[in-house]
VEXDREN-2710 file (C-alpha; in Angstrom, 1 decimal):
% VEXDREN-2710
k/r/px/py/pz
1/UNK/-5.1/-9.1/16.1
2/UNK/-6.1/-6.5/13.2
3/UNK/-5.6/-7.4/9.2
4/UNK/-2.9/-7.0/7.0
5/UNK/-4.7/-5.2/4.0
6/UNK/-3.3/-4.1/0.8
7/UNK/-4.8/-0.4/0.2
8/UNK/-3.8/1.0/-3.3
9/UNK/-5.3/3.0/-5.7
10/UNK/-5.0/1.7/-9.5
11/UNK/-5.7/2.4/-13.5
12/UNK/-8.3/0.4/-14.7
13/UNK/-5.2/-1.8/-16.9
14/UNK/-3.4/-2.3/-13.1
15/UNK/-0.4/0.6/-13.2
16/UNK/-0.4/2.4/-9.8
17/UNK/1.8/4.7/-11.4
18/UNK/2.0/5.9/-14.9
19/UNK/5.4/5.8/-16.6
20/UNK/8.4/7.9/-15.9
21/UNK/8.5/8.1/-12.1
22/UNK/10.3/11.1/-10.4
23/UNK/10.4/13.2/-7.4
24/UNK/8.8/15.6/-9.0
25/UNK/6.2/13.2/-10.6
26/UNK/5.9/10.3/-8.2
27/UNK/2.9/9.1/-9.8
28/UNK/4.7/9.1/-13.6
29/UNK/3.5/10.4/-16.7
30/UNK/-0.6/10.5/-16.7
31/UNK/-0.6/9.2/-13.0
32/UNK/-1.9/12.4/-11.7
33/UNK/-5.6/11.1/-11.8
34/UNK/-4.2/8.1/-9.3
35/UNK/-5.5/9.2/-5.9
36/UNK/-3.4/7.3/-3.5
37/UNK/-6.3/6.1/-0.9
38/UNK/-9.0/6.4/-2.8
39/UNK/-11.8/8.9/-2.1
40/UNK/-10.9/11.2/0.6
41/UNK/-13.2/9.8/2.7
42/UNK/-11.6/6.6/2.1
43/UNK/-7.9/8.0/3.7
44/UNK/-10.0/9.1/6.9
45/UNK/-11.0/5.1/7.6
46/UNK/-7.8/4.0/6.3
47/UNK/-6.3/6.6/9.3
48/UNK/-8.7/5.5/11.8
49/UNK/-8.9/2.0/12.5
50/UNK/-4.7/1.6/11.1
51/UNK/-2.5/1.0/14.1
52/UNK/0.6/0.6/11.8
53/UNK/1.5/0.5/8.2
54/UNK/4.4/-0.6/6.3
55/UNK/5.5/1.1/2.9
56/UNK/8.1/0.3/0.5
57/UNK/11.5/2.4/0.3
58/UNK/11.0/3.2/-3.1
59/UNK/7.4/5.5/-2.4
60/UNK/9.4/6.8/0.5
61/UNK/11.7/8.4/-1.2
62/UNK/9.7/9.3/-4.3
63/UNK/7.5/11.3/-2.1
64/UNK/10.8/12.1/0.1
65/UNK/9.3/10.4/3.3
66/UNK/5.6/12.1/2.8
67/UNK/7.4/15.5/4.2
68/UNK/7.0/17.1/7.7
69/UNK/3.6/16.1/8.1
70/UNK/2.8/12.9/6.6
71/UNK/-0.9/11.8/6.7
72/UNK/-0.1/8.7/8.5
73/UNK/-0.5/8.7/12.8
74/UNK/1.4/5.4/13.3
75/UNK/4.4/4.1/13.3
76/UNK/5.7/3.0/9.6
77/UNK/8.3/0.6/8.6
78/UNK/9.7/1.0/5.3
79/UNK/11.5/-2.3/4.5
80/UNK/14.9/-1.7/2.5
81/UNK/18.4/-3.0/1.6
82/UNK/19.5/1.1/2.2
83/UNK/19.5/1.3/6.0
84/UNK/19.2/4.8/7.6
85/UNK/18.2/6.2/10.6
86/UNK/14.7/6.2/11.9
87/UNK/12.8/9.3/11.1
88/UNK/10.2/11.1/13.5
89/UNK/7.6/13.4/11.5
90/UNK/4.2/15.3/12.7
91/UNK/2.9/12.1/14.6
92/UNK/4.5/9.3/12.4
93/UNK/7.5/7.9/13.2
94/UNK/9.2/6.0/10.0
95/UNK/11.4/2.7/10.9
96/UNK/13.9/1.0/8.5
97/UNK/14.1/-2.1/9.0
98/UNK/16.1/-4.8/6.6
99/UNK/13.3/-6.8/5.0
100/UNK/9.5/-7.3/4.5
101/UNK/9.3/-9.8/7.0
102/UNK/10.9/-7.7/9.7
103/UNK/8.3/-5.3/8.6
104/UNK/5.7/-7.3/9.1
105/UNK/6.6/-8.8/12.0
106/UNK/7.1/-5.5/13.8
107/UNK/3.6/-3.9/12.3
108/UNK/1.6/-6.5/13.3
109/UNK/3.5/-5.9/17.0
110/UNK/2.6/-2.0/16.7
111/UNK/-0.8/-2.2/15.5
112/UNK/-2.5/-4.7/18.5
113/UNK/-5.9/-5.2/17.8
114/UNK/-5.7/-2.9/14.9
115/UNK/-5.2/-3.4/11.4
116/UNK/-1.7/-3.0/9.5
117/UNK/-1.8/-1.5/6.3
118/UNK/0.7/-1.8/3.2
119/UNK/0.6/2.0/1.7
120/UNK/2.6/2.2/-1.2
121/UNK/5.3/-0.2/-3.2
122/UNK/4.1/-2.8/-5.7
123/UNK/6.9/-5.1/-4.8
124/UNK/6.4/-5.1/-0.7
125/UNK/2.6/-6.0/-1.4
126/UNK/3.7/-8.6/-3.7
127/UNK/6.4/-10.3/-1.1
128/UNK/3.4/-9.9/1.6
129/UNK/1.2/-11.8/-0.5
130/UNK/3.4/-14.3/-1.9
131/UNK/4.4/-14.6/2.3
132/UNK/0.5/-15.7/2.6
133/UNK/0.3/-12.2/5.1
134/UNK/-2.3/-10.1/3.3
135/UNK/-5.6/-10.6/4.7
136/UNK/-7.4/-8.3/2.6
137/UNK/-6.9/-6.3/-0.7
138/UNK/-8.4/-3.2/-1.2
139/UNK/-8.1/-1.4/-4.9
140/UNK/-9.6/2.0/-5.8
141/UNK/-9.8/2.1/-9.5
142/UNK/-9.6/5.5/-11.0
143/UNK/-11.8/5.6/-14.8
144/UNK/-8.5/5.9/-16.7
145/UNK/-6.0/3.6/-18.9
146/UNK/-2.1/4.2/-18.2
147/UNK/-1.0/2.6/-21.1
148/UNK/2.3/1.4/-19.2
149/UNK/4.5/2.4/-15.5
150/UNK/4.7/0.8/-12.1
151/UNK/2.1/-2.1/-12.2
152/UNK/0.1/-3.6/-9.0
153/UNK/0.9/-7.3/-9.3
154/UNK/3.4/-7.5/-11.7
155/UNK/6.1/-9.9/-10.1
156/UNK/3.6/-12.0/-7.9
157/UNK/4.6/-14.9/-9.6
158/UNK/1.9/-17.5/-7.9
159/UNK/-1.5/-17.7/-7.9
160/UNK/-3.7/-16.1/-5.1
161/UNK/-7.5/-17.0/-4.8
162/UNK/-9.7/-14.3/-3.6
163/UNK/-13.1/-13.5/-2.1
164/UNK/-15.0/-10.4/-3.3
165/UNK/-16.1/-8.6/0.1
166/UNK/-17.3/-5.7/-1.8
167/UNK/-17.5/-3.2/-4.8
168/UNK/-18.6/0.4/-4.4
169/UNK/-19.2/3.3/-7.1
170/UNK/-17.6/6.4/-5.6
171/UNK/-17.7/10.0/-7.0
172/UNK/-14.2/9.2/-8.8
173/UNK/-13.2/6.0/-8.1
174/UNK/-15.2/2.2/-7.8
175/UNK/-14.0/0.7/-5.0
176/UNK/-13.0/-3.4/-4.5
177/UNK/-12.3/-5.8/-1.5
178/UNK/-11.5/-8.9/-1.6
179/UNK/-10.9/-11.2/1.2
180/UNK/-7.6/-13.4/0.9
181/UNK/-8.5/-17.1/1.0
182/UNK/-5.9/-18.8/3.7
183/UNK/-4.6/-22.0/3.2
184/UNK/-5.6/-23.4/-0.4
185/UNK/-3.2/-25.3/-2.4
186/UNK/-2.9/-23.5/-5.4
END
């Protein structure tokens, strides 16, 4: 079985979008300089060894479901209180299911021996980590300070002991992993 990794890119003070989301801004006020993935290079692994990924309803609609080609290959579930109809676009195929668990549970199930990865919504990565599912975190911070918006984090309410796996300086962005550590008592 593949990880469940946390992929997000972040301001240096932890917003992953500035202030004043919209459709027409979906990364706020200032969030502009957020590059979602990282490095372009960094979306190409992301695509390649993903067999699923699981995104929160919110980014889905902000970015009103990525369009008719989303850069995703694999099947998505979007966990949300707002069912609708599963959505079939370019190669992805989006699923609604009713909660993060469900999500997960049917991610992990599509993805086999490859990894699932959480795409987009503060608040599903937070439920996934305070569910003890995320394996690894990966954060690409971009070289600016938001000031205020959407932060990474922000209603984890526990404590979560990590393992740093790696830091990278990229042409834009430095690059973290961190390992989740499993069963401590914290």
């Amino acid at each position: 079985m593949g990880r469940v990794r946390i992929t997000l890119s972040m301001s240096l003070d932890g917003y992953i979008a500035g202030s004043g989301v919209t459709p027409e801004t979906p990364l706020g006020h200032g969030g502009d300089v957020i590059r979602p993935g990282g490095e372009p290079s960094m979306g190409q692994r992301v695509v390649a060894e993903s067999g699923a990924a699981i995104a929160g309803r919110g980014v889905y609609d902000l970015v009103d479901g990525w369009g008719a080609s989303p850069p995703y290959e694999v099947p998505v579930f979007v966990p949300t209180h707002r069912p609708r109809p599963d959505r079939v676009a370019g190669t992805a195929t989006f699923t609604f299911v009713p909660d993060v668990k469900v999500a997960l549970d049917l991610a992990r199930e599509a993805a086999g021996d490859k990894d699932v990865y959480v795409i987009g919504g503060a608040n599903v990565a937070d439920q996934l980590l305070r569910l003890g599912a995320i394996d690894l975190i990966e954060l690409h911070l971009e070289p600016v300070l938001l000031g205020g918006g959407v932060r990474l984090f922000d209603a984890l309410g526990t404590r979560i002991d990590l393992e740093r796996v790696a830091v990278e300086a990229g042409a834009h962005s430095t690059h973290l992993r961190y390992d989740v550590r499993k069963g401590q008592t914290v």
